[in-house]
C-alpha positions in Angstrom: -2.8 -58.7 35.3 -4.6 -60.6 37.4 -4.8 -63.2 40.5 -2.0 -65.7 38.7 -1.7 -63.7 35.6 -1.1 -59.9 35.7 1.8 -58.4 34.5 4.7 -61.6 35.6 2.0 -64.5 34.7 4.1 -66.0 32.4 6.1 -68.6 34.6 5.0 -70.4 38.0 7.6 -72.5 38.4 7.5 -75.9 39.5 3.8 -75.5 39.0 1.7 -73.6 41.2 0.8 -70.4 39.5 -2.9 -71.7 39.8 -3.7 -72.1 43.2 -3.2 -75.7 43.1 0.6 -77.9 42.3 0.2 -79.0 38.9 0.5 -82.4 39.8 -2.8 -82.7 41.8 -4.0 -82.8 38.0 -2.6 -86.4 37.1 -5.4 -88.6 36.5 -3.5 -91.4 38.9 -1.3 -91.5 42.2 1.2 -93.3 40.3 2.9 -92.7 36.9 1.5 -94.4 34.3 3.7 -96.1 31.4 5.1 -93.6 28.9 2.5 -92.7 26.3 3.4 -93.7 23.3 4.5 -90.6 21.0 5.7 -89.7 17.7 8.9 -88.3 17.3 10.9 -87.1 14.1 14.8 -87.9 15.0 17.9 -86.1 14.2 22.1 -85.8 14.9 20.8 -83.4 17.4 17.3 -83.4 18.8 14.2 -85.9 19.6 11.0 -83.7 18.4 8.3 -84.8 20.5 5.1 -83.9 18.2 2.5 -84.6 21.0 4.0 -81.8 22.8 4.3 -79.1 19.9 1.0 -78.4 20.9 0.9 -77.6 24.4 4.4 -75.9 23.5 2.6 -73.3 20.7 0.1 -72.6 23.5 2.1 -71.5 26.2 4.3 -69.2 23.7 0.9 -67.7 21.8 -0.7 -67.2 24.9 1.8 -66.0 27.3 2.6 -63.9 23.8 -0.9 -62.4 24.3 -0.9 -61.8 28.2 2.9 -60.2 27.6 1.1 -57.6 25.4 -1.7 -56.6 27.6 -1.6 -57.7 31.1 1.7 -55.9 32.5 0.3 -52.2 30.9 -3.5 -53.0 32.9 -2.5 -50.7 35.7 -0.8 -47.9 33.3 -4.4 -48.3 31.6 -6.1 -47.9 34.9 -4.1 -44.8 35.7 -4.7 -43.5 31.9 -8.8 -43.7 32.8 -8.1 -41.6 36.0 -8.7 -44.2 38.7 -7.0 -43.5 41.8 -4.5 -45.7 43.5 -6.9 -46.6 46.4 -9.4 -48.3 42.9 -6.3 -49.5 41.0 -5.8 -51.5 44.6 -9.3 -52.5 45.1 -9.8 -54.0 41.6 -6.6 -56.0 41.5 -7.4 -57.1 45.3 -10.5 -58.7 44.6 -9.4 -60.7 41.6 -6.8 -63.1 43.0 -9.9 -64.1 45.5 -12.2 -64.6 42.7 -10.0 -66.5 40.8 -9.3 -68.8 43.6 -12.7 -69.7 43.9 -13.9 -69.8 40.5 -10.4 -72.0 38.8 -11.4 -75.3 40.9 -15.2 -75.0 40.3 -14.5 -74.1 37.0 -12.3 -77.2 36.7 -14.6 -79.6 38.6 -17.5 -79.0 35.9 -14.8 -79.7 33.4 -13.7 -82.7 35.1 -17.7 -84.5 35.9 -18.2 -83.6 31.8 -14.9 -85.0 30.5 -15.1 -81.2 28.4 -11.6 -80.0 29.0 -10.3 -79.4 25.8 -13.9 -77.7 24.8 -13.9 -75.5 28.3 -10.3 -74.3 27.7 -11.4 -73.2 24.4 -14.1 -71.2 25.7 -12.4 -69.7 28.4 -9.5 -68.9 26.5 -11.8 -67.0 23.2 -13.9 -65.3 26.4 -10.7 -64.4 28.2 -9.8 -62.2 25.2 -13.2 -60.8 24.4 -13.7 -59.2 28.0 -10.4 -58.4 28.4 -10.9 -56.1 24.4 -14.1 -55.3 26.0 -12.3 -52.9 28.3 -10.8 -50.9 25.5 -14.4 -49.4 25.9 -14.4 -48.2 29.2 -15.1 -44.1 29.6 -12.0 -42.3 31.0 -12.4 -40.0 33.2 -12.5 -36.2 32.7 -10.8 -34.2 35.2 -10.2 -30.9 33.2 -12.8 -28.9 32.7 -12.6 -25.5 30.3 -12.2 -22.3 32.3 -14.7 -19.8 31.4 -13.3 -16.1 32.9 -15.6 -12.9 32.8 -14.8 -9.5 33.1 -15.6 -5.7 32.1 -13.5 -3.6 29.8 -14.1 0.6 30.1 -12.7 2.8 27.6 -13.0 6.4 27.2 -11.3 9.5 25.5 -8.2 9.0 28.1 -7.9 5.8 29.5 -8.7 2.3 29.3 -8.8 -0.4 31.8 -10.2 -4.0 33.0 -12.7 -3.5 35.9 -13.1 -6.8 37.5 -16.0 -7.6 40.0 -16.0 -10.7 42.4 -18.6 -12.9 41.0 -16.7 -16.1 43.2 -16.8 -17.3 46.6 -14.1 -17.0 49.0 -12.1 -20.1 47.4 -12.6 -19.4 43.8 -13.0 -23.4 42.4 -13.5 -24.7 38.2 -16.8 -24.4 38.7 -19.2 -21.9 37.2 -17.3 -18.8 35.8 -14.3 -17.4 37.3 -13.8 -13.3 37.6 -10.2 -12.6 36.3 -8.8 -12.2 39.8 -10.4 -15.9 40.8 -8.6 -16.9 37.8 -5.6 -15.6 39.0 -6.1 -17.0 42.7 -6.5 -20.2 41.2 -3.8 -20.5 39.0 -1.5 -19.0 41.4 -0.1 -16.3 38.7 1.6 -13.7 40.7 4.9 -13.5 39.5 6.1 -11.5 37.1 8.8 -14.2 35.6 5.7 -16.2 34.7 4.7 -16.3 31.3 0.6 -15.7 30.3 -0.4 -14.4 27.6 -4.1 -13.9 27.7 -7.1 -12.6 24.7 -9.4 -10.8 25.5 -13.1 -10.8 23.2 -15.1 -7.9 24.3 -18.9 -7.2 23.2 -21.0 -4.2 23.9 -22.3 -4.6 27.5 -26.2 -5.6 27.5 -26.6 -2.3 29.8 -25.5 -0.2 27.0 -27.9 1.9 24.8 -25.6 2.4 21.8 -25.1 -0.6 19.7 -21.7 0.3 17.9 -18.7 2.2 19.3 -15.4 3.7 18.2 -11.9 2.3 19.6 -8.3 3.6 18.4 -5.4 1.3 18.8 -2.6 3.9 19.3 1.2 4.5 20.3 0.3 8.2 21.7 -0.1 8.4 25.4 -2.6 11.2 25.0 -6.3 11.5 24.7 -8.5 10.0 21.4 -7.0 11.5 18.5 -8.8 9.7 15.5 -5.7 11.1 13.1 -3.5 8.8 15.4 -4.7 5.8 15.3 -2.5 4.9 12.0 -5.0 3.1 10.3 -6.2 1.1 13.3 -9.9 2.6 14.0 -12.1 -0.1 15.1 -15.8 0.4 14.4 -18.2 -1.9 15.2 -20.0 -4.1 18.4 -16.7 -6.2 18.9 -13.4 -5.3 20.0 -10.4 -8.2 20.2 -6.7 -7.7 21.8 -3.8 -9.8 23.5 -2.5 -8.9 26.8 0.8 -10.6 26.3 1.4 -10.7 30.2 -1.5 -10.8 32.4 0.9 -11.0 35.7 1.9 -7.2 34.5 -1.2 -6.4 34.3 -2.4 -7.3 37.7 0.4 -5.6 38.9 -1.4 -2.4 37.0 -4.0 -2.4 39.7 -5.2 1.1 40.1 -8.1 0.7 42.4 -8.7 2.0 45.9 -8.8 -0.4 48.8 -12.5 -0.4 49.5 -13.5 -0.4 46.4 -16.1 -3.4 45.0 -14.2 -3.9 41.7 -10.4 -4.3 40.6 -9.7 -2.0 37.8 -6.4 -3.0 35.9 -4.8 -0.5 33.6 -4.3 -1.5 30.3 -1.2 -1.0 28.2 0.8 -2.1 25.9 -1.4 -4.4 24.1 -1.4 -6.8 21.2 -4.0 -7.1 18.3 -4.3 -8.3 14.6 -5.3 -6.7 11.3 -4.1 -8.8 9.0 -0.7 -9.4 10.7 0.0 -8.8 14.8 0.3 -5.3 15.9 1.1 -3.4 19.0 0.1 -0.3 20.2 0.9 1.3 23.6 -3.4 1.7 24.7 -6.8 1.2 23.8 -9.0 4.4 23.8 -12.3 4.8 23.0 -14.5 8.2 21.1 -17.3 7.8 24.1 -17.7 6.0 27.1 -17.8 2.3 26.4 -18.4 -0.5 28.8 -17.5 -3.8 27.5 -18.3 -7.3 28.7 -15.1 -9.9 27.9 -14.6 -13.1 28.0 -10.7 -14.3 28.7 -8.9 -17.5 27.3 -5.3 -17.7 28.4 -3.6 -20.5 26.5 -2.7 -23.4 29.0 -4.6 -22.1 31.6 -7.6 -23.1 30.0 -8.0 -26.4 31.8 -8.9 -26.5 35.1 -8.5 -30.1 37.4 -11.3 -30.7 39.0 -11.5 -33.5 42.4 -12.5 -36.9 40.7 -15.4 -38.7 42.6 -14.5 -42.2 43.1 -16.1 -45.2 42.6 -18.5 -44.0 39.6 -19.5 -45.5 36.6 -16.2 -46.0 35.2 -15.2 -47.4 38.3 -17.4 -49.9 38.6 -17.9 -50.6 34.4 -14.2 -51.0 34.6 -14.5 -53.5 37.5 -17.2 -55.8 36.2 -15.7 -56.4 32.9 -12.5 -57.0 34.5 -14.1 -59.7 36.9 -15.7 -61.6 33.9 -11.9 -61.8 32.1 -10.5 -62.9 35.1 -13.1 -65.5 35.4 -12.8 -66.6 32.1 -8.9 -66.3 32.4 -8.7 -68.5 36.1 -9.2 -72.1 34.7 -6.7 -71.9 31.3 -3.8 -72.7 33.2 -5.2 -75.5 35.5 -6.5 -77.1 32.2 -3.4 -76.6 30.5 -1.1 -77.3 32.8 -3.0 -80.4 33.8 -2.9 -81.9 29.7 1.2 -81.1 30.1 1.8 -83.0 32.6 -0.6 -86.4 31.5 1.5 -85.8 28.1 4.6 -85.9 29.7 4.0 -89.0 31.8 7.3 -90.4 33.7 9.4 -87.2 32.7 7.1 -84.1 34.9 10.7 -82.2 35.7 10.9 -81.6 32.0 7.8 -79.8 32.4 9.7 -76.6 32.9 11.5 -76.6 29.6 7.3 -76.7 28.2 6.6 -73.9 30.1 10.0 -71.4 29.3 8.2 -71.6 25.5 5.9 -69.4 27.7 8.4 -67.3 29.2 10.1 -66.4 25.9 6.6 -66.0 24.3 5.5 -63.4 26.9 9.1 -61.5 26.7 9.0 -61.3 23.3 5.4 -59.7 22.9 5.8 -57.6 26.2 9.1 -55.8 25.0 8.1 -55.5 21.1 5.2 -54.1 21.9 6.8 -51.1 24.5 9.4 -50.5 21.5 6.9 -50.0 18.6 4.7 -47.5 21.1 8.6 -45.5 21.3 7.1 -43.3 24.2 3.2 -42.8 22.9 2.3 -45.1 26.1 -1.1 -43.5 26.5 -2.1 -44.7 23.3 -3.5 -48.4 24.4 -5.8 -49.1 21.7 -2.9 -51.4 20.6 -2.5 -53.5 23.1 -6.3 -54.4 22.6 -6.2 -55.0 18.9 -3.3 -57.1 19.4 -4.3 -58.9 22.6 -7.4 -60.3 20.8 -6.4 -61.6 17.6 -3.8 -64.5 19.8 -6.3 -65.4 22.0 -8.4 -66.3 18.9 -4.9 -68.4 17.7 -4.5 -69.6 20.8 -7.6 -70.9 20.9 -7.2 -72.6 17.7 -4.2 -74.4 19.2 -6.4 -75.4 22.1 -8.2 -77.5 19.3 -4.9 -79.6 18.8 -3.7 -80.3 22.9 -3.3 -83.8 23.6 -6.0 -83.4 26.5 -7.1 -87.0 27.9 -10.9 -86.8 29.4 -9.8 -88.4 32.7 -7.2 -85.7 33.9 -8.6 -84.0 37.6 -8.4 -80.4 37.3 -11.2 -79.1 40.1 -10.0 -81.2 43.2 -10.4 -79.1 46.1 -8.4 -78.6 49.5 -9.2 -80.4 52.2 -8.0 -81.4 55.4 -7.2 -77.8 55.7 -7.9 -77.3 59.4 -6.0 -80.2 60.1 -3.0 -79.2 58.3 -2.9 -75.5 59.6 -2.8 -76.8 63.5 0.7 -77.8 62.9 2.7 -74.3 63.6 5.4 -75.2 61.4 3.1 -75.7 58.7 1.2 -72.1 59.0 4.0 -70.4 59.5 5.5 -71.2 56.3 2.1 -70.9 54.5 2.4 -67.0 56.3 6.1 -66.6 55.0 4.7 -68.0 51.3 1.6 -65.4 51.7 3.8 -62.9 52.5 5.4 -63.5 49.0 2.3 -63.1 47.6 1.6 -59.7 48.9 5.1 -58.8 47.6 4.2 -60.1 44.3 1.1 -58.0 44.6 2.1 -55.1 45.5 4.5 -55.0 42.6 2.8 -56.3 39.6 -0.2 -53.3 40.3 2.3 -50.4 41.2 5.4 -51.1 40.0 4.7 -49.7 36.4 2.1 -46.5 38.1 5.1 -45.5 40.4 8.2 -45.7 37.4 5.7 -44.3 34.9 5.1 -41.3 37.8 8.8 -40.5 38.1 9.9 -40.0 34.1 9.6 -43.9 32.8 9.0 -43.7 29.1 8.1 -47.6 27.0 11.6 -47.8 26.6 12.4 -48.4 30.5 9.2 -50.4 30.8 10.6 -52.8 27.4 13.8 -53.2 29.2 13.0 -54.0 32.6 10.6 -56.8 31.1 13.4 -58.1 29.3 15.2 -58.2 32.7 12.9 -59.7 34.6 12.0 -62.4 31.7 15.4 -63.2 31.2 16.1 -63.9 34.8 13.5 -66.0 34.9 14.5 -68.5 32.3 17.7 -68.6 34.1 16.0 -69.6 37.0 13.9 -72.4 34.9 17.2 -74.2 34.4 19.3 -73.4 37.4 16.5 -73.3 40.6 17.5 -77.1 41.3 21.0 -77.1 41.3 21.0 -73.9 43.1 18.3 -75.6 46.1 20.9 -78.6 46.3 24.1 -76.2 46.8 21.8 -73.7 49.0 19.3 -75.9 51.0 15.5 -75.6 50.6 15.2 -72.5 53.3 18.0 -70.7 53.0 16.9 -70.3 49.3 13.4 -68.6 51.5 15.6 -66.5 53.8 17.8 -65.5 50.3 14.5 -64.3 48.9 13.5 -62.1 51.9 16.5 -60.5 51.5 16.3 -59.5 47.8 13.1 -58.7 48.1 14.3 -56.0 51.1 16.8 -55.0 48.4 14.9 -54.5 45.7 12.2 -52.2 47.7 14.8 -50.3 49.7 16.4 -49.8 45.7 12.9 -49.1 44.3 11.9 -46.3 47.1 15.1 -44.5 46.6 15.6 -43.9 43.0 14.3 -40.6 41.2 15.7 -41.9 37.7 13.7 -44.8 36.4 16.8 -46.3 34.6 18.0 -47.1 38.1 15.5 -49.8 39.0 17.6 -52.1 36.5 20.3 -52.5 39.3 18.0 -55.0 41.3 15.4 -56.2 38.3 17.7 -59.4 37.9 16.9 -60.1 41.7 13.3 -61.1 40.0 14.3 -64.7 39.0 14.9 -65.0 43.0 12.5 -63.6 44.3 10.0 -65.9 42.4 11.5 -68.6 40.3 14.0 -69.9 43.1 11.4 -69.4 45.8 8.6 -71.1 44.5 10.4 -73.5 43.4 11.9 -73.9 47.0 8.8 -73.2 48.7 6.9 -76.0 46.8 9.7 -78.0 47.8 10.1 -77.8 51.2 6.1 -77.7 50.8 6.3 -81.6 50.2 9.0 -82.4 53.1 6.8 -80.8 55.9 3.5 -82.2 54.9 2.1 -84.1 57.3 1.5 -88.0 55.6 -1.4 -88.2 53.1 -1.2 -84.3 53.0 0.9 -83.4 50.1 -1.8 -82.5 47.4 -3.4 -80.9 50.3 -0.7 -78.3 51.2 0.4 -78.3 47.9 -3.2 -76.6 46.5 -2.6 -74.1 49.9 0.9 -72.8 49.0 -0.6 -71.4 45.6 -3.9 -70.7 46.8 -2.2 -67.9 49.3 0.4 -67.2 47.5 -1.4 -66.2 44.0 -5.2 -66.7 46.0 -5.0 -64.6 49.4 -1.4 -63.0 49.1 -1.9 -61.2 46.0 -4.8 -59.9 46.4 -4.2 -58.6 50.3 -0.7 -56.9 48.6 -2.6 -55.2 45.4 -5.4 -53.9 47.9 -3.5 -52.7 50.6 -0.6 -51.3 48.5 -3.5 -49.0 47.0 -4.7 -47.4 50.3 -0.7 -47.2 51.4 0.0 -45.0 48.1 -3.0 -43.0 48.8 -2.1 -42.2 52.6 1.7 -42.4 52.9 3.0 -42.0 50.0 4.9 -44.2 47.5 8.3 -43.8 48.6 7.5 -44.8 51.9 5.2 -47.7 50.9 8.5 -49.3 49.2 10.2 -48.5 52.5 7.5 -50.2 54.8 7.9 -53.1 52.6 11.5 -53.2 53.1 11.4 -52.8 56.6 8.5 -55.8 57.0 10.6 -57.9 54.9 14.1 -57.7 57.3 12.1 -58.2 60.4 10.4 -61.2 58.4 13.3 -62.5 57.8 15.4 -62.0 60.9 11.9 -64.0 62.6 11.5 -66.8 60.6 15.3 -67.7 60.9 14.7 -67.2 64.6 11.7 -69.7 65.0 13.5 -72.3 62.3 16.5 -71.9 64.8 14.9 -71.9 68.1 11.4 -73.4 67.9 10.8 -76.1 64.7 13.1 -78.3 65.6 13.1 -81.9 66.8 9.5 -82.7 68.5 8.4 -79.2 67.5 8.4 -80.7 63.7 5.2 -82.4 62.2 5.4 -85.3 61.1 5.8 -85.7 58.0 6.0 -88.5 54.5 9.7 -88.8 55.1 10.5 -89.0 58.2 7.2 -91.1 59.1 9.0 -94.7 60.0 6.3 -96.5 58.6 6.6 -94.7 55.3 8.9 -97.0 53.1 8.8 -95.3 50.0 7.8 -91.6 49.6 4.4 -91.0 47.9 4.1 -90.0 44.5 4.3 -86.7 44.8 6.7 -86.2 46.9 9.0 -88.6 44.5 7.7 -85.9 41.6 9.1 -83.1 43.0 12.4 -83.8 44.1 12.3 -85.3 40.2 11.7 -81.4 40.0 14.9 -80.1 41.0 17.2 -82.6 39.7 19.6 -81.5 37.0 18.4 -80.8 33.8 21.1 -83.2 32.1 18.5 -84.9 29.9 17.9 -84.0 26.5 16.3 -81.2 26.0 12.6 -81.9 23.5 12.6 -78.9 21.6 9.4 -79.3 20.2 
């Protein structure tokens, strides 16, 4: 999970997953003559061998990111980092990885080493990624010890507790038994506490043995009574099998400096479990005890952020997402120079991808059948196909002169057009969406019942929705328009929230899941669209590298960070409501401004409506190739 990665990194479409559009990466500003290719023919299909490759790396790969990358947050949680460090780590990467992809890809591109840097990256992405499987988890339970004093004599018997605690009793140190009980809130009788008790000879005490007589006779020590159940020695063990009842047995006077607790009707072994009405004792006898009380021997302590884990957590996670930032650039880059003429097929390519990354990500939630904490796993698995993947790297039809590290410019330029920003906003906006669910969605279903299976099949959901949306995004932009499909978006986002912050069964978030393939196959696909028609001339690469720089860049990481703090301080219901809310009076906005104030002189101008501009530029003509109908035959391999 990470700045164009995490948990739903398996399918920018229409390229721009990376911070830059895909076709910045082609070597020339025109398409050059259809590489030559070998292809094995049948009734049915054209196999296109140059392309198995980059095919077999987008399904091993995405295969390996399906496995790991969506459970990073459940892994953070099951470490004990809190929602406000779950938000900081996953708000930092999408920055890091903006800045690191093109400078990674510009020492690629002055070495002519891309094949050998996406085969480093990609071995290195795994390795720091297993790396984390290292990471110390957090203790927050620490073991209770309680300490009290146990007095028997020839009549009675009873626990004579003394405040050893502060005021506020805390896990700390050793607890008296009524701290214990202060702090464990047991003060009902319905409550069920069964508590042992190990007594030793108190170190004040001259004798060194003593007699005790388990018995069911209510009068004084009778060693004929005791049926066999004379205990002689330094140590004397019973069961109170409801501690509530005994607190309730408090005999003591109001000003006195210890609690004394009668003691009755007891538990204790020889041999097999006995019970005996009291516990009295041949002589005076102080005891000192110390109590265990099964499950309510753990105490949670207050976690101190930002420790070691913290920060050993976040360094190894920054050097996988730094490794990780440049393999899609590269790869992407190598499809589209191998595809030549044809770049709108490049989304049946990257669907291998898509079916790669369902496959893994719900396989691997049904073989864990519930035993989610477990994530050793998804390590030992995450590995081995980055080492394949790799491999594959080694056969990728990569040519040395494909541009991978170009870098924005004109930026300033383009963001003085109003029209221009505010779309970039509305595209950020998205991002922070995308953020805010790819860190928390899983933490907040897994909080409220979720077991793998609900995680398995809302990945299945969104996956399949999204290779839907591979195949249908153009024909549904011609029938739609390029911003209403924007406006559509904003509204199922504002469903899918307002859905999300009202279900308490986790089985319900499957009633807007298939909204997914809207919310970010048809709108990027739109967005990078309309992207191309409002660019001012010569400016298309330029605003092209912006709308995935803040929308995967800037977007994500503002959404993962914030939605961190916003979980800490308000909750998460009403973080999914805010959301919701921000996202109608978005939307009700933009179609203002689009309605009222971009239109006619209030436009920039742009590549096609420029009268001087004959024939649209190249990448322009590329995209709308984009969202034509896939009608052509489909290369399968």
């Amino acid at each position: 999970m990470e700045d164009d990665g995490t948990n739903f990194e398996r399918i920018a479409l229409n390229m721009a997953e990376n911070g830059q559009l895909a076709e910045e990466y082609h070597p020339q500003r025109t398409p050059a003559p259809s590489p030559a290719r070998r292809v094995v023919n049948n009734s049915i299909y054209t196999i296109n061998l140059k392309l198995l490759p980059i095919k077999l790396f987008y399904l091993v790969f995405m295969a390996a990111v399906g496995v790991l990358l969506p459970f990073v947050a459940l892994y953070m949680m099951h470490l004990k980092l809190s929602s406000k460090e779950i938000g900081i780590i996953y708000g930092v990467m999408p920055f890091v990885g903006f800045f690191i992809r093109p400078l990674i890809g510009a020492v690629a591109d002055k070495f002519k080493k891309h094949k050998l840097t996406l085969m480093i990256v990609t071995v290195l992405t795994g390795v720091f990624y297993f790396l984390l499987i290292l990471v110390p988890g957090r203790s927050r339970s620490i073991h209770v010890q309680v300490l009290t004093a146990f007095k028997c004599n020839t009549e009675d018997s009873y626990v004579s507790d003394c405040y050893r605690d502060a005021m506020q009793p805390s896990c700390q140190g050793r607890l008296s038994l009524q701290s214990f009980v202060t702090l464990f809130k047991i003060d009902s009788l319905n409550q069920s506490v069964t508590c042992n008790f190990s007594c030793l000879i108190a170190a004040k005490e001259t004798v060194h043995e003593f007699r005790a007589c388990f018995t069911d006779n209510s009068g004084s020590y009778e060693p004929n009574n005791c049926n066999g159940t004379l205990n002689h020695g330094k140590h004397l063990n019973f069961t109170i099998p409801s501690l509530p009842t005994l607190i309730h047995r408090n005999t003591s006077a109001s000003d006195d400096k210890c609690l004394s607790y009668d003691v009755k009707n007891i538990e204790f072994e020889n041999k097999v479990t006995h019970q005996a009405f009291q516990i009295l004792c041949e002589s005076e006898t102080d005891l000192d005890c110390i109590v265990s009380c099964p499950k309510f021997n753990q105490c949670e302590t207050e976690i101190v952020l930002f420790d070691s884990t913290f920060y050993f957590f976040f360094f190894l996670f920054l050097l996988a997402n730094i490794a990780f930032a440049p393999i899609f650039p590269i790869l992407d880059a190598s499809a589209y120079e191998a595809l030549g003429e044809k770049p709108n097929h490049w989304g049946m390519q990257r669907a291998w991808g898509t079916f790669g990354f369902a496959v893994s990500s719900v396989t691997i939630m049904l073989i864990k059948q519930g035993q989610i904490e477990d994530f050793a796993v998804f390590f030992y698995i995450f590995l081995p196909l980055c080492i394949v993947s790799t491999f594959i790297a080694f056969f990728l039809p990569i040519s040395s002169d494909i541009k991978c590290g170009q870098f924005v410019h004109n930026v300033f330029q383009l963001l003085s057009y109003a029209k221009v920003s505010t779309f970039l906003f509305v595209v950020m906006y998205f991002g922070i969406l995308t953020g805010a669910l790819e860190a928390f969605l899983f933490v907040y279903l897994f909080g409220i019942g979720a077991d793998s299976l609900v995680l398995a099949v809302e990945l299945f959901v969104q996956c399949t929705s999204e290779l839907i949306m591979l195949f249908t995004a153009g024909f549904i932009i011609k029938k739609l328009g390029l911003v209403n499909c924007l406006y559509l978006t904003l509204f199922c986002y504002a469903l899918r929230f307002l859905v999300i912050s009202l279900i308490s069964n986790p089985w319900y978030v499957l009633i807007t899941e298939p909204l997914y393939g809207i919310c970010f196959g048809l709108m990027y696909a739109a967005a990078s669209s309309y992207a191309s028609i409002i660019a001012p001339p010569g400016m298309s690469a330029t605003i092209q590298g912006l709308l995935g720089g803040v929308h995967f860049g800037f977007g994500k990481g503002i959404g993962s960070l914030i939605t961190g703090f916003m979980f800490d301080s308000i909750g998460a219901t009403w973080t999914w409501r805010a959301y919701c809310i921000s996202s109608v009076l978005l939307l009700i906005g933009y179609f203002i401004l689009n309605k009222t104030v971009f239109t006619g002189s209030h436009q920039p101008p742009t590549s096609t409506n420029k009268a001087a501009t004959a024939v649209p530029d190249e990448q322009t003509r590329q995209k709308e190739n984009l969202i034509k109908d896939q009608n052509e035959t489909m290369e399968v391999a």
